[in-house]
Backbone atoms as SQL, in Angstrom:
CREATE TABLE atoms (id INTEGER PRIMARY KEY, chain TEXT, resi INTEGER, resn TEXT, atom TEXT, x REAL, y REAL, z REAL);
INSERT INTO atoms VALUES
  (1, 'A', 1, 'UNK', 'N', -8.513, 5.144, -18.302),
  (2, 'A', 1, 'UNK', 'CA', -8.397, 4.255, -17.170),
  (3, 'A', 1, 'UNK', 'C', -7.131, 4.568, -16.380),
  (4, 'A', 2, 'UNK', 'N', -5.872, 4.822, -16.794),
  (5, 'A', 2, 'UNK', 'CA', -4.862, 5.793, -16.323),
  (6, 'A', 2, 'UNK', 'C', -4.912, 6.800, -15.297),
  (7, 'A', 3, 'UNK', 'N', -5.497, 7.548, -15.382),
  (8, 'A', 3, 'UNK', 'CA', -6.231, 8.845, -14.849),
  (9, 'A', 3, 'UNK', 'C', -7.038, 8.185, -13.376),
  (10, 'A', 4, 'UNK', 'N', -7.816, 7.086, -13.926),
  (11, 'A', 4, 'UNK', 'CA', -8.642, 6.396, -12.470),
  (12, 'A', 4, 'UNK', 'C', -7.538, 5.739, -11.344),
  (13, 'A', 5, 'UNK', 'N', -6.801, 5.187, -12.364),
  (14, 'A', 5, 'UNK', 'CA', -5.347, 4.243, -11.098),
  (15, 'A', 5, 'UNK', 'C', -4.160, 5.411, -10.712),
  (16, 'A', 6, 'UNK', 'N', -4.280, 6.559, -11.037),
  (17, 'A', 6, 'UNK', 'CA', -3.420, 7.686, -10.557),
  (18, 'A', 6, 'UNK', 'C', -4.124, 8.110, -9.649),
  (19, 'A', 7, 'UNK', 'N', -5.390, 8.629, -9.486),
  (20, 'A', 7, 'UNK', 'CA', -6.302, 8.928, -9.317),
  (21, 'A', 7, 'UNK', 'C', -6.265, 8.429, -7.327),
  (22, 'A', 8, 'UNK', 'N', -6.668, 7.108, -7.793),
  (23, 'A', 8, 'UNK', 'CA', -6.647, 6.166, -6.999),
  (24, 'A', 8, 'UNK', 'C', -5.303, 5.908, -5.922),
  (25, 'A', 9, 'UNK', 'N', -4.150, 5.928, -6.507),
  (26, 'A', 9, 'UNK', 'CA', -2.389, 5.437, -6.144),
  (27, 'A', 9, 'UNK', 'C', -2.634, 6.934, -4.905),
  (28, 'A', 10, 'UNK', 'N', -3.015, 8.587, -5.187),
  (29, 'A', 10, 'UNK', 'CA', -2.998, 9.622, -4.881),
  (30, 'A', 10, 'UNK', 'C', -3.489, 9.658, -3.683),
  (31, 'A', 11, 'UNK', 'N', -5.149, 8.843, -3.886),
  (32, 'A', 11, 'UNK', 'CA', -5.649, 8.999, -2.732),
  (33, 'A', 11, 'UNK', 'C', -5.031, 8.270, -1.621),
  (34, 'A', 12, 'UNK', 'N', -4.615, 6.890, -1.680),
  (35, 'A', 12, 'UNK', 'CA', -3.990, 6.277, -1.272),
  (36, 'A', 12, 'UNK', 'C', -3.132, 6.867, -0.396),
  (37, 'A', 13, 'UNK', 'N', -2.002, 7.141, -1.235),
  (38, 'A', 13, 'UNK', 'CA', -1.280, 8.558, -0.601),
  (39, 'A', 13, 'UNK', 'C', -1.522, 9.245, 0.277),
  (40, 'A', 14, 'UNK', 'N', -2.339, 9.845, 0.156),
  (41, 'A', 14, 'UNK', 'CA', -2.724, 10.825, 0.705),
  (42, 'A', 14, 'UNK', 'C', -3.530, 10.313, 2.300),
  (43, 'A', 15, 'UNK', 'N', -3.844, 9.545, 2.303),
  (44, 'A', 15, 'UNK', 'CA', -4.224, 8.588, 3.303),
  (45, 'A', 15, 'UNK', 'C', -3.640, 8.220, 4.308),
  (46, 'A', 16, 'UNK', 'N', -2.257, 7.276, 3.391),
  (47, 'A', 16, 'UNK', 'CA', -1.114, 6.828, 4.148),
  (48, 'A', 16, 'UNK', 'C', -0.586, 8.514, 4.699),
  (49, 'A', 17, 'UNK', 'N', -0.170, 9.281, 3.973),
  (50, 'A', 17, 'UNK', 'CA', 0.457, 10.062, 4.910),
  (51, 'A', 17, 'UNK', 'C', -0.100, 11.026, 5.819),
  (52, 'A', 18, 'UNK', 'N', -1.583, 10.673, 5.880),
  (53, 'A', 18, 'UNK', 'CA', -2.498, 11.406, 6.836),
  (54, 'A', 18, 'UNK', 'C', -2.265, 10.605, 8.134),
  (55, 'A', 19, 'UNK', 'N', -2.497, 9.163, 7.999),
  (56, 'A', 19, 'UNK', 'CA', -2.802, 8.413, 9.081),
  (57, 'A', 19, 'UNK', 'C', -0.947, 7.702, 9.917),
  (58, 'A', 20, 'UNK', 'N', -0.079, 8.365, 8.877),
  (59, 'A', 20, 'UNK', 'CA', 1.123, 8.446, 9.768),
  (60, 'A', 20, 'UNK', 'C', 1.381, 9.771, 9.800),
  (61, 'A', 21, 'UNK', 'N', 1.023, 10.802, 10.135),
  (62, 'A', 21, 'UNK', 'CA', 1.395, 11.608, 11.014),
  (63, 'A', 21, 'UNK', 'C', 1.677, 11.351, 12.513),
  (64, 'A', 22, 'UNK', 'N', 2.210, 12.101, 13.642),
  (65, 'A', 22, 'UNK', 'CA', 2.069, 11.755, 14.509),
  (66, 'A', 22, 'UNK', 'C', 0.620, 12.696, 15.349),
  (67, 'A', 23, 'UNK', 'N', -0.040, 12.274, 15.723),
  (68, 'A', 23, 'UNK', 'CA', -1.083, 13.057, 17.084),
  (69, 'A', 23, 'UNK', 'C', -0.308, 14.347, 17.502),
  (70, 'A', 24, 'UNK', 'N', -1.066, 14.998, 17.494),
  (71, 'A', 24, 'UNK', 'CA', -0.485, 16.563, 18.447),
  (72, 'A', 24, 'UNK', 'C', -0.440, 17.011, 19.539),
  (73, 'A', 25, 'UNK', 'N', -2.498, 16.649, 19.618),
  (74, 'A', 25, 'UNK', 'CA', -3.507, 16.520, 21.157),
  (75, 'A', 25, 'UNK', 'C', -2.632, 15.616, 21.966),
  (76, 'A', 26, 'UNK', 'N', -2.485, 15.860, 23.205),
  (77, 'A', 26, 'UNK', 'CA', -1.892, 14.978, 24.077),
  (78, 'A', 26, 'UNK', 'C', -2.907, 15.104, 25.015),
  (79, 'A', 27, 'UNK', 'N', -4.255, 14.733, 24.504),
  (80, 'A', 27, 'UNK', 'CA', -5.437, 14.633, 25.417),
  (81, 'A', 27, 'UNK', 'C', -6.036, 13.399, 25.671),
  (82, 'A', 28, 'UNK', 'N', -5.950, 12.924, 26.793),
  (83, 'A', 28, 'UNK', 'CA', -6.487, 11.298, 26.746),
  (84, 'A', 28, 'UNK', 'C', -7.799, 10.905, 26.121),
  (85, 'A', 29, 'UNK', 'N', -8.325, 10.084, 25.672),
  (86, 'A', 29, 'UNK', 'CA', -9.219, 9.782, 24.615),
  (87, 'A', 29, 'UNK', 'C', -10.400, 9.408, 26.165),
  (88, 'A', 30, 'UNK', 'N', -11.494, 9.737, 25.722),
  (89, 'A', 30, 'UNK', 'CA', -12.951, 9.028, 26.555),
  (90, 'A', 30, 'UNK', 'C', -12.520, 7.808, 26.518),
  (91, 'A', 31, 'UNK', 'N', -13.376, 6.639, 27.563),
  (92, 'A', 31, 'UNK', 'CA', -13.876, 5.591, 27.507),
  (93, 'A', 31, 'UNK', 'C', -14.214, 4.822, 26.400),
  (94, 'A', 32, 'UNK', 'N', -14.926, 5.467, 25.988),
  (95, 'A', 32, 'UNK', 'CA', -15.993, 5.362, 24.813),
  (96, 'A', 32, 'UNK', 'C', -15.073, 5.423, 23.459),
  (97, 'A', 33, 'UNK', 'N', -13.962, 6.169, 23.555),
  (98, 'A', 33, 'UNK', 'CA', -13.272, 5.760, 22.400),
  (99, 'A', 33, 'UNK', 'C', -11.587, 4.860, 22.046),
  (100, 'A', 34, 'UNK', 'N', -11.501, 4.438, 23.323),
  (101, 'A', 34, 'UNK', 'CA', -10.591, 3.757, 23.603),
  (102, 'A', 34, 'UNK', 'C', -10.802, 2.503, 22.963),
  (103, 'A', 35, 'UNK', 'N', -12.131, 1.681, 22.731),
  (104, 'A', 35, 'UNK', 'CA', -12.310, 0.554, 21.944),
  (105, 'A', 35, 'UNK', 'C', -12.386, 0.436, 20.553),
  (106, 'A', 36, 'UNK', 'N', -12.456, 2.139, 20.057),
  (107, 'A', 36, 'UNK', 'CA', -12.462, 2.286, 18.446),
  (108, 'A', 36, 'UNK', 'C', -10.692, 2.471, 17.823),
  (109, 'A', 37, 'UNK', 'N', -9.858, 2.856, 19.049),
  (110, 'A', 37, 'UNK', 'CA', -8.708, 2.698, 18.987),
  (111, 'A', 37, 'UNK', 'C', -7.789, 1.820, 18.929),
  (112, 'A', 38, 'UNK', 'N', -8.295, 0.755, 19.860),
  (113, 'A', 38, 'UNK', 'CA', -7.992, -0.675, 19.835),
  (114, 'A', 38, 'UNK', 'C', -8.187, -1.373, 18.564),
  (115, 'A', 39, 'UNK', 'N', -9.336, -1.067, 17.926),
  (116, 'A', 39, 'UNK', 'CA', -9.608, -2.061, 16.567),
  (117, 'A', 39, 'UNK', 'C', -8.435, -1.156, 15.695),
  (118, 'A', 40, 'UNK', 'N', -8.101, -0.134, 15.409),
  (119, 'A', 40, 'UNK', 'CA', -7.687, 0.261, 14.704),
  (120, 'A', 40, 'UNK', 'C', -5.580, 0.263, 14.677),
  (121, 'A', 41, 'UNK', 'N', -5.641, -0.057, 16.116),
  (122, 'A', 41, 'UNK', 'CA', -4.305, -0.942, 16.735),
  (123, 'A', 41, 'UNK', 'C', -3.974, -2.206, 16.193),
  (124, 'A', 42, 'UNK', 'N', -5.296, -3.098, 16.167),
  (125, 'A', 42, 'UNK', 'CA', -5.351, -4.655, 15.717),
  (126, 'A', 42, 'UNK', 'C', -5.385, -4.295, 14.067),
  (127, 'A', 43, 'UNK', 'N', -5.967, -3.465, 13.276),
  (128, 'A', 43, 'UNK', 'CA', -5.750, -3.302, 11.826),
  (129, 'A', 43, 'UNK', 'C', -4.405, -2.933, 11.491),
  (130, 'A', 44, 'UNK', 'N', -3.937, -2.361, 12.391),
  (131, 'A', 44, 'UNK', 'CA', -2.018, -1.892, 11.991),
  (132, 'A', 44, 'UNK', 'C', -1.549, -3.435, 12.357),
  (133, 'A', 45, 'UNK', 'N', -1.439, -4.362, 13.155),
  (134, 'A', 45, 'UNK', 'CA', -0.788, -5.405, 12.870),
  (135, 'A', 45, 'UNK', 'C', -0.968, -6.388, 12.205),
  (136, 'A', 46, 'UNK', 'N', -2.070, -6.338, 11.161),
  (137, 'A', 46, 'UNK', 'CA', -2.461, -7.172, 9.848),
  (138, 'A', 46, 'UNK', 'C', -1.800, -6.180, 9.088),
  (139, 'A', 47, 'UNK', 'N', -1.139, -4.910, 8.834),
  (140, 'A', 47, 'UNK', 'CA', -0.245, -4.335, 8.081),
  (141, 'A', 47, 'UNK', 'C', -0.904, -3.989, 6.950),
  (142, 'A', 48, 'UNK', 'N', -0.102, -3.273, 5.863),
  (143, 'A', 48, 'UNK', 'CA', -1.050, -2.374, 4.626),
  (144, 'A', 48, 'UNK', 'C', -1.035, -3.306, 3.418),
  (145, 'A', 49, 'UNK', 'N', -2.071, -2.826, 2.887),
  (146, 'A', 49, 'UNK', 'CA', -2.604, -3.354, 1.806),
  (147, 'A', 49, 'UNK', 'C', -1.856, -3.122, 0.418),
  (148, 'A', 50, 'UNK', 'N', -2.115, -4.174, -0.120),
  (149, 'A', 50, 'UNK', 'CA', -0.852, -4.393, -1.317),
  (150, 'A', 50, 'UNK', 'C', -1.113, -3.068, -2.008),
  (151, 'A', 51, 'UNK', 'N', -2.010, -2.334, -2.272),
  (152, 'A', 51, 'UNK', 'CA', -2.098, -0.986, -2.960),
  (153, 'A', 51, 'UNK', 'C', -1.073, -0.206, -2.216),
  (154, 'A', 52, 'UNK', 'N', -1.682, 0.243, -0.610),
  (155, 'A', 52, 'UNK', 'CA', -0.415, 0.726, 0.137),
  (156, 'A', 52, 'UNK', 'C', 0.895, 0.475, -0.049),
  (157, 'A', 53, 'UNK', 'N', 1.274, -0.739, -0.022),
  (158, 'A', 53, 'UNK', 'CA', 2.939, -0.946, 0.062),
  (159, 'A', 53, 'UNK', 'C', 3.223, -0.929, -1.296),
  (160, 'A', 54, 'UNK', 'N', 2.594, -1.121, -2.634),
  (161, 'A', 54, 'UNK', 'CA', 3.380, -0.570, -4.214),
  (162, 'A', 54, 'UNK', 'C', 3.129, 0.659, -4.060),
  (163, 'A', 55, 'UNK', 'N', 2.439, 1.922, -3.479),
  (164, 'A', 55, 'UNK', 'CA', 2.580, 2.842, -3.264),
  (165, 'A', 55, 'UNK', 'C', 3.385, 3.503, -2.558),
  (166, 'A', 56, 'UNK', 'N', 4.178, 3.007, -1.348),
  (167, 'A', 56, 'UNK', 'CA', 4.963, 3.181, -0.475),
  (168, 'A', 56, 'UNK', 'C', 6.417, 3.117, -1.141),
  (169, 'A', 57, 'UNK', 'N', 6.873, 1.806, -1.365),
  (170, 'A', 57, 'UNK', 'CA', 7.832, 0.757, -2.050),
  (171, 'A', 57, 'UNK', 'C', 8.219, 1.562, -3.497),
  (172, 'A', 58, 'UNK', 'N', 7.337, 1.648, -4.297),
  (173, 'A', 58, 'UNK', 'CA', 7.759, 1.538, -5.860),
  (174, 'A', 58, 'UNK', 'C', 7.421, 3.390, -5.950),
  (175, 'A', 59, 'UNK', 'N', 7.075, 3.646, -5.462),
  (176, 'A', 59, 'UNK', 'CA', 6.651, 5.404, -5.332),
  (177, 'A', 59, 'UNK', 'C', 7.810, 5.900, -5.437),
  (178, 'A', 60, 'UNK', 'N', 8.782, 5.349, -4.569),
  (179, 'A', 60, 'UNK', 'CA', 9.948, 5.764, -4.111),
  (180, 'A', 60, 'UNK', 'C', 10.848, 6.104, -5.115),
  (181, 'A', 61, 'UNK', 'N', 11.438, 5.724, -6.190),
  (182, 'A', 61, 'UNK', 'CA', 11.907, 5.580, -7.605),
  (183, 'A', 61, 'UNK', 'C', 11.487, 5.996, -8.925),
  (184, 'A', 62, 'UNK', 'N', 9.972, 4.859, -8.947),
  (185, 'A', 62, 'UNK', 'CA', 8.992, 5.172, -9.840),
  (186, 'A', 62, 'UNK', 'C', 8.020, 6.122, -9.875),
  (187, 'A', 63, 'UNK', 'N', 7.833, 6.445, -11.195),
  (188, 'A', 63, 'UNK', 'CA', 6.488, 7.253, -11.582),
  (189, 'A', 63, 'UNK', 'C', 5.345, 5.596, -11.254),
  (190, 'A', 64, 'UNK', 'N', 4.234, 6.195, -11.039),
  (191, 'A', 64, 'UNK', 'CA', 3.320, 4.872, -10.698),
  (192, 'A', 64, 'UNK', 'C', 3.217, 4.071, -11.675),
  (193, 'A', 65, 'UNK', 'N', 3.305, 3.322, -11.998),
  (194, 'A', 65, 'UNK', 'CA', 2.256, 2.152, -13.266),
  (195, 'A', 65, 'UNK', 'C', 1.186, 1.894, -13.205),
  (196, 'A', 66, 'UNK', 'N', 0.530, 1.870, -13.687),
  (197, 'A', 66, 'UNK', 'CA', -0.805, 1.339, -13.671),
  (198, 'A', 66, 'UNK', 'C', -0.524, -0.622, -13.936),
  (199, 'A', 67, 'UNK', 'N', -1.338, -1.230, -12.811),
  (200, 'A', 67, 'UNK', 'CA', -1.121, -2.696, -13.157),
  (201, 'A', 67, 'UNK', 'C', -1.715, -2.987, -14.250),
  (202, 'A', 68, 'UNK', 'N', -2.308, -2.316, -14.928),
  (203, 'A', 68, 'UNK', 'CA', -2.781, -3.108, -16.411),
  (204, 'A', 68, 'UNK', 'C', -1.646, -2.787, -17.327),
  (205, 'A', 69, 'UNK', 'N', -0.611, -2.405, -17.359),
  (206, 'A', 69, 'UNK', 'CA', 0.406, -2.292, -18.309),
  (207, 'A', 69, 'UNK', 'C', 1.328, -3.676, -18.181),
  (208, 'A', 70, 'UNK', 'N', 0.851, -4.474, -17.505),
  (209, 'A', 70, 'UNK', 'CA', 1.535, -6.148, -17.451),
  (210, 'A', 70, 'UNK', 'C', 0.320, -6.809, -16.961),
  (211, 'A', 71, 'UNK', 'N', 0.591, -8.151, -17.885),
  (212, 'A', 71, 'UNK', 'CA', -0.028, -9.195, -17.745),
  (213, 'A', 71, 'UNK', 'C', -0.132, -10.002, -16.057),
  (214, 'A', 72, 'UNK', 'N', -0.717, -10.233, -15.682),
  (215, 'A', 72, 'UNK', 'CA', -0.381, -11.138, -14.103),
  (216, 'A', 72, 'UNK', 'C', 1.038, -11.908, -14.224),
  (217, 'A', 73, 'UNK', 'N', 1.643, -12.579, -15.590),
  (218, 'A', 73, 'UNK', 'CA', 2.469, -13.563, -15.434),
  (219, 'A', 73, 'UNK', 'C', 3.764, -12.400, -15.889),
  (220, 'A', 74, 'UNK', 'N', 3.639, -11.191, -16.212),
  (221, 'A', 74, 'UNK', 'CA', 4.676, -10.619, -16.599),
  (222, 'A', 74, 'UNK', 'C', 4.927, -9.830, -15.262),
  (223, 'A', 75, 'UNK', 'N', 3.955, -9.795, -14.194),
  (224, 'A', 75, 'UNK', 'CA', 3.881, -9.414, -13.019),
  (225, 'A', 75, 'UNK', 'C', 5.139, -9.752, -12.042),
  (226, 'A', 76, 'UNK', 'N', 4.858, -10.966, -11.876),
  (227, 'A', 76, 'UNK', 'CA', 6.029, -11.806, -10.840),
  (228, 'A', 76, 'UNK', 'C', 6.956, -11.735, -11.600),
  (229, 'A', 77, 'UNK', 'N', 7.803, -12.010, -12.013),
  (230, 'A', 77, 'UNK', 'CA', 9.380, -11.448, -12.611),
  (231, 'A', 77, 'UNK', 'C', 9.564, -10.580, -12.252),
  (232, 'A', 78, 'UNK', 'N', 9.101, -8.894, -12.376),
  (233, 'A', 78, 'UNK', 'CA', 9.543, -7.761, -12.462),
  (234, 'A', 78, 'UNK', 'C', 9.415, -7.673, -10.616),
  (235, 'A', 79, 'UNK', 'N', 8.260, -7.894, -10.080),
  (236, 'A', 79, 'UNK', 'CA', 8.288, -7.812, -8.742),
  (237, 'A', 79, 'UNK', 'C', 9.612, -8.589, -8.517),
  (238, 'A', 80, 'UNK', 'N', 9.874, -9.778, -8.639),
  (239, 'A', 80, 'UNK', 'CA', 10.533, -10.458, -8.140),
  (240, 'A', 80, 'UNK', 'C', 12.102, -9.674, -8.223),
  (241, 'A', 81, 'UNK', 'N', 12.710, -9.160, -9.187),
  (242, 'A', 81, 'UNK', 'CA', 13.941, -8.438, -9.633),
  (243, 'A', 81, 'UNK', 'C', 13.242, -6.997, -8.633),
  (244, 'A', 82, 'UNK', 'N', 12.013, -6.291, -8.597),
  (245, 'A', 82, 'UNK', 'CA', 12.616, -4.907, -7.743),
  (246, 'A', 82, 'UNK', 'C', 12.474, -5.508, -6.282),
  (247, 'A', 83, 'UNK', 'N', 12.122, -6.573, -5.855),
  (248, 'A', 83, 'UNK', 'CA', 12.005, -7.092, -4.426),
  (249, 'A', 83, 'UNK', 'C', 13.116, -6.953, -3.980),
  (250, 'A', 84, 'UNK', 'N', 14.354, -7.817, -4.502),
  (251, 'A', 84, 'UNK', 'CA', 15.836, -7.591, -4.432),
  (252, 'A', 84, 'UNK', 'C', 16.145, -6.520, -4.661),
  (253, 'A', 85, 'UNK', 'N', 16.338, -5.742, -5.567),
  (254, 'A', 85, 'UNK', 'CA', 16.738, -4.787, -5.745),
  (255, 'A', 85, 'UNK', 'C', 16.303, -3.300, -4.571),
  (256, 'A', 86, 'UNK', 'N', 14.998, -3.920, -4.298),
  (257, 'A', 86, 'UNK', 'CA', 14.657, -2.720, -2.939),
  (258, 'A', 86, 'UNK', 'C', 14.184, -3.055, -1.635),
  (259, 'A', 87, 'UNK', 'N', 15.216, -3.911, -1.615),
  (260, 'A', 87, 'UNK', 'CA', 14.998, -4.954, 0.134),
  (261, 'A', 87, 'UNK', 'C', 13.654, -4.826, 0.509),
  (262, 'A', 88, 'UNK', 'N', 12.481, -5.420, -0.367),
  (263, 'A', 88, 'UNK', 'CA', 11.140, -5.609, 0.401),
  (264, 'A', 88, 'UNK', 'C', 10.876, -7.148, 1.161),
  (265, 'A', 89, 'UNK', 'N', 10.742, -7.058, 2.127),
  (266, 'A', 89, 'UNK', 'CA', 10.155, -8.278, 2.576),
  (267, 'A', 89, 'UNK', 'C', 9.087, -9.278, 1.436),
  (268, 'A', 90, 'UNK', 'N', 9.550, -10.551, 2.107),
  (269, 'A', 90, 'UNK', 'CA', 8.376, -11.519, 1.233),
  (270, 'A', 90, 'UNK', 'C', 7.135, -11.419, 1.326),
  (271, 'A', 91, 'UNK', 'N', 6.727, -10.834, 2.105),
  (272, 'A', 91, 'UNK', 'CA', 5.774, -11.244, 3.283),
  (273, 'A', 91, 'UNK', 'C', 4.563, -9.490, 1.959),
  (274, 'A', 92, 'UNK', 'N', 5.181, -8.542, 2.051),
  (275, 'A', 92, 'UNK', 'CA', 5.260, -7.261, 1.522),
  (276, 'A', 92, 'UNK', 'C', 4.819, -7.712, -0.054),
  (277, 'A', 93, 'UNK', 'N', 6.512, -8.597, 0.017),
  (278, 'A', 93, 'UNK', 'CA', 5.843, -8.495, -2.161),
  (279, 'A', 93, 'UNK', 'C', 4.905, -9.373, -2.638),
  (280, 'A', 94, 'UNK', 'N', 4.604, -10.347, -1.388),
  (281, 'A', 94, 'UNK', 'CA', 3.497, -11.330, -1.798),
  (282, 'A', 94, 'UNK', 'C', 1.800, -10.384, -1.863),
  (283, 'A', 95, 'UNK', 'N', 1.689, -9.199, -1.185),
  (284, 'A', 95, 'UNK', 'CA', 1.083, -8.606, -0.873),
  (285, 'A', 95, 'UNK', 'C', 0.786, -7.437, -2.033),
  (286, 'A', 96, 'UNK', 'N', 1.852, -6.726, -2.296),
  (287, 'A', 96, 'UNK', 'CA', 1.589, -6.304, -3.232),
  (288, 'A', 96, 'UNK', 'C', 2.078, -6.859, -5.393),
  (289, 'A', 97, 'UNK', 'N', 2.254, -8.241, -4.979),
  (290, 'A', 97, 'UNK', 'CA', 1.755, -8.807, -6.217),
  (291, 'A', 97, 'UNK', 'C', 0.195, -9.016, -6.430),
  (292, 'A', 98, 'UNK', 'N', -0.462, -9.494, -5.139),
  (293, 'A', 98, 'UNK', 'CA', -1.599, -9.946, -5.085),
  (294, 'A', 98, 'UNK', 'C', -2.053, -8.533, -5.953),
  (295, 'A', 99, 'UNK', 'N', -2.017, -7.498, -5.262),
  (296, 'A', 99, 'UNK', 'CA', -2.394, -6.497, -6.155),
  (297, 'A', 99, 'UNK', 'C', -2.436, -6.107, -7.121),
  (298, 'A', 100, 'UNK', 'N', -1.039, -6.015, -7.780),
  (299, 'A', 100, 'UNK', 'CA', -0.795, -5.874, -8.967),
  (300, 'A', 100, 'UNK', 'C', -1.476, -6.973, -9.978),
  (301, 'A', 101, 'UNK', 'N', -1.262, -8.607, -9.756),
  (302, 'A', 101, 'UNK', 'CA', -2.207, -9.586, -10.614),
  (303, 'A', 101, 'UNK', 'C', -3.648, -9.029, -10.607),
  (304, 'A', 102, 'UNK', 'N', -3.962, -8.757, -9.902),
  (305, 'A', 102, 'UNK', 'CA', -5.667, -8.556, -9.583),
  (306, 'A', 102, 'UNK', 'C', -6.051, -7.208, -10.583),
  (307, 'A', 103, 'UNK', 'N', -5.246, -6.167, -11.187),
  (308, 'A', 103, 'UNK', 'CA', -5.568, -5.319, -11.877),
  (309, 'A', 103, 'UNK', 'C', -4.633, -5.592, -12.973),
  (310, 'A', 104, 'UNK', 'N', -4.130, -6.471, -13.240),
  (311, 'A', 104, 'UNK', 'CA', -3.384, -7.062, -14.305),
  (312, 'A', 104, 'UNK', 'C', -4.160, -6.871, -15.844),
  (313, 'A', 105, 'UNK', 'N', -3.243, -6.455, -17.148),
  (314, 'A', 105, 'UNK', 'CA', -3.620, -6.850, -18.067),
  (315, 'A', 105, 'UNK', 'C', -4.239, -8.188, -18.811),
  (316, 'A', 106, 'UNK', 'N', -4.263, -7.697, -20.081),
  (317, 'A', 106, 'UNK', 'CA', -4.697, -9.695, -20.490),
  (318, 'A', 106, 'UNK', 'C', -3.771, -9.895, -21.419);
């Protein structure tokens, strides 16, 4: 199961740093795709998903964890001590606790 949440953290990765690159084309987009751009404008200001930001955040330091190596309640503590410790917004660690509980041990 290790192997699947590495697996997983990678693609992630690999995602995030596809979709922040910057554009190259400095070719104006059709009509026709100016409204698929827009939705995808309005999805960047609902911001990344708690997988994204413990991937972003805890990548940085850490080798990944897999969230089943803590319980949900052994969860919040440790978030709570690297929140401080790595100036994440509340807003961020509420986001990626949700995550981490949700693949939580028992």
């Amino acid at each position: 199961m290790t192997i699947t949440h590495l697996f997983a953290v990678a693609t992630i990765g690999a995602a995030v740093a596809t979709i922040a690159l910057p554009a190259t084309a400095q070719i104006p987009a059709p009509a026709s795709e100016i409204k698929v751009e827009t939705a995808a404008v309005t999805q960047e200001k609902t911001g990344p998903s708690g997988a994204e930001l413990w991937t972003l955040n805890c990548n940085r330091c850490h080798m990944i964890r897999s969230p089943g190596e803590f319980t949900a309640a052994q969860w919040q503590p440790i978030l709570m001590h690297m929140r401080i410790r790595a100036n994440i917004p509340a807003a961020q660690a509420r986001e990626i606790l949700k995550f981490l509980q949700a693949g939580a041990g028992k």
